[in-house]
C-alpha positions as CSV (number, residue, x, y, z in Angstrom):
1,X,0.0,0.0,0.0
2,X,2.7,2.3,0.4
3,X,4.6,2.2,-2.4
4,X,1.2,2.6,-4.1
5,X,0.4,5.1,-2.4
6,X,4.3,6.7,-2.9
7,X,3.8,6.0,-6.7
8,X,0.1,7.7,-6.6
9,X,1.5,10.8,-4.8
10,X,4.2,10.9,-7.5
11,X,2.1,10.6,-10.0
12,X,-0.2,13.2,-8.7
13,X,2.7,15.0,-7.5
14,X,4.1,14.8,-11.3
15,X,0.6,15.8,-12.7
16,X,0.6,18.8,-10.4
17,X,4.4,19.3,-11.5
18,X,2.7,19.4,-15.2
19,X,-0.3,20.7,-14.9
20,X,1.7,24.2,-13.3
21,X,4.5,23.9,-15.8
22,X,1.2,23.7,-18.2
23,X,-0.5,26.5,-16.6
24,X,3.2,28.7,-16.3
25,X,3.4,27.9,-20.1
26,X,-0.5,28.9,-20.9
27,X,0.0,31.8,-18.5
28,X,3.7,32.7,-20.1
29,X,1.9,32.6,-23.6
30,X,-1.5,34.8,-22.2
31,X,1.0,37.0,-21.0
32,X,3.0,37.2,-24.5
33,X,-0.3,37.6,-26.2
34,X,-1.0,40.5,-24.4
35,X,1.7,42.0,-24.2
36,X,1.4,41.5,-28.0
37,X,-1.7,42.9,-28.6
38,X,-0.4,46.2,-26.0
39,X,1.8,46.9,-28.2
40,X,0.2,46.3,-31.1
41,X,-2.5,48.3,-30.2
42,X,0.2,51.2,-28.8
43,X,1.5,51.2,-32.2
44,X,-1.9,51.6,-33.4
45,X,-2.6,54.4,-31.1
46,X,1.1,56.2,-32.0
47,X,0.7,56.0,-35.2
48,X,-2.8,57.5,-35.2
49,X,-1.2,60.1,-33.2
50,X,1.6,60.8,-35.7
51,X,-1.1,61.0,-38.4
52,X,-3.2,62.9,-36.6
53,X,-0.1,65.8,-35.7
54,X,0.6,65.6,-39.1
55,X,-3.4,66.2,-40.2
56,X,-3.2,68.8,-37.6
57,X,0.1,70.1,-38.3
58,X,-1.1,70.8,-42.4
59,X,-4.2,72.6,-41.1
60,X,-1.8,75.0,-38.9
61,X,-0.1,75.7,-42.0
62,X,-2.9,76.0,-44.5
63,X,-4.2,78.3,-41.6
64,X,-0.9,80.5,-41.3
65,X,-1.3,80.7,-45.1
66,X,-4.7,82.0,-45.3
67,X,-4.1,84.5,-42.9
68,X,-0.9,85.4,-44.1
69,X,-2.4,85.5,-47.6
70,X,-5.4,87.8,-46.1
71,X,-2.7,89.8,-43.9
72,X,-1.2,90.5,-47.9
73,X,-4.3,91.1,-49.3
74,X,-5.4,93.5,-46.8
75,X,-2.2,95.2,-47.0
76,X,-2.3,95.7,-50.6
77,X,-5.8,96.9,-50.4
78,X,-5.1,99.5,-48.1
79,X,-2.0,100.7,-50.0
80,X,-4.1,101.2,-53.1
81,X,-7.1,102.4,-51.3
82,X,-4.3,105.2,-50.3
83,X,-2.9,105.7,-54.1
84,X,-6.2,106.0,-55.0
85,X,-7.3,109.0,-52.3
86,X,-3.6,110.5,-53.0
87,X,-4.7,110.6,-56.6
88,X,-7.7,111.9,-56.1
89,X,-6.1,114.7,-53.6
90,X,-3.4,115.5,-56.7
91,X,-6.3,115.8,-59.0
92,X,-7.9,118.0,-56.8
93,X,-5.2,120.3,-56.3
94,X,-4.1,120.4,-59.8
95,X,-7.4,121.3,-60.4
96,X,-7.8,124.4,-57.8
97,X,-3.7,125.1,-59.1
98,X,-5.5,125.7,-62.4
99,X,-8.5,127.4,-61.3
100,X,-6.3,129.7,-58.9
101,X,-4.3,130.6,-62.1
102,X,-7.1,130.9,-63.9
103,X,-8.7,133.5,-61.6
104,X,-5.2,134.9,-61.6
105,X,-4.8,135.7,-65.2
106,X,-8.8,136.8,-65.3
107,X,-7.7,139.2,-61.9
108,X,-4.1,140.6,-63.9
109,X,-6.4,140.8,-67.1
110,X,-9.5,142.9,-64.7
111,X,-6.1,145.2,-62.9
112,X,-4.4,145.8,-66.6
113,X,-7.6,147.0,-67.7
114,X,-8.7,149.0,-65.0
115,X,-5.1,150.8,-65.1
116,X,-5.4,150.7,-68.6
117,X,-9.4,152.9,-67.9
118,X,-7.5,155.2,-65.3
119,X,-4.5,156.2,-67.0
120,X,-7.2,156.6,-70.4
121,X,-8.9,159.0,-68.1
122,X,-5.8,160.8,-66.2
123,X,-4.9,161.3,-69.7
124,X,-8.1,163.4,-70.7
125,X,-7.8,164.7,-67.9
126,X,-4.4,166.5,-68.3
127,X,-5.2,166.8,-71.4
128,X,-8.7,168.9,-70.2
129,X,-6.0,170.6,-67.7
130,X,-3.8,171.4,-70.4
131,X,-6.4,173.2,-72.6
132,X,-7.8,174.9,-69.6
133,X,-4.7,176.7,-68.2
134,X,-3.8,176.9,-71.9
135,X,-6.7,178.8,-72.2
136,X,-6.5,181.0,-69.0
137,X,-2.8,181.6,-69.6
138,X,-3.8,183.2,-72.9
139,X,-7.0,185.2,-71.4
140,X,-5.2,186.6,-68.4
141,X,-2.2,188.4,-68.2
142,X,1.2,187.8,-68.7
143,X,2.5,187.9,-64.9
144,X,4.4,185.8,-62.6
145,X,1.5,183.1,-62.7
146,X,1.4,183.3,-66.5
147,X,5.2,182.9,-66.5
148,X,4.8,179.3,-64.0
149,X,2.3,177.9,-66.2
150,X,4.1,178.4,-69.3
151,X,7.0,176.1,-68.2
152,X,4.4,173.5,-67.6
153,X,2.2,173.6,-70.6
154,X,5.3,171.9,-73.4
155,X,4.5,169.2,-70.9
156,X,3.6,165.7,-72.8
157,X,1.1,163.5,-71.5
158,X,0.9,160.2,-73.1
């Protein structure tokens, strides 16, 4: 009975022995698949990640773009809008500039025929002048005044 009983309890003791190196081996190849599929599925997730920085990292750009493109556009807009009002401000001068000359050369035109009116009429004038004391020098007597006007009357008035 006892070596039956020693050869039972080695055999169970050997089925134990095998059913934990059978369980260690299952375990050992749970553990591997596992670990397997972690990294599998942190590959998966770091490579989503890399895609999605790179999805991510286009959009910044074709962002920056855009508003650098719009910064441009602006820009330009504004430097036109500017040409165009500094035009428009040239124009407007050149057009007073011609206007104030034209009012100019109407005012010299109005002054050089108003002299021209006034020394027309001091002229008749000295001329009416002339004839009078002319006149009076003849009519009144030679004396000292008839002397005086006699050095004024060879007098030309033009």
């Amino acid at each position: 009975i006892e070596s039956y009983m020693s050869r039972v309890q080695q055999t169970i003791s050997q089925e134990a022995t095998n059913a934990l190196k059978e369980l260690q081996s299952k375990f050992q190849q749970r553990e591997k698949s596992v670990e397997s599929r972690y990294k599998q599925e942190l590959d998966f997730v770091e490579t989503r990640a890399q895609e999605l920085r790179s999805v991510l990292e286009l959009r910044v750009q074709r962002e920056k773009e855009r508003v650098s493109d719009a910064y441009k556009e602006r820009k330009r807009s504004i430097h036109t809008d500017a040409h165009t009002e500094i035009d428009k401000i040239v124009q407007i001068a050149e057009e007073d500039k011609a206007l104030v000359f034209q009012q100019a050369a109407n005012t010299k035109r109005e002054i050089g025929e108003l002299v021209m009116s006034k020394e027309k009429a001091f002229e008749s004038e000295a001329r009416e002048t002339q004839t009078i004391f002319s006149q009076e020098v003849q009519t009144k007597p030679q004396g000292l005044f008839g002397r005086v006007m006699s050095l004024f009357s060879p007098i030309p008035f033009h």
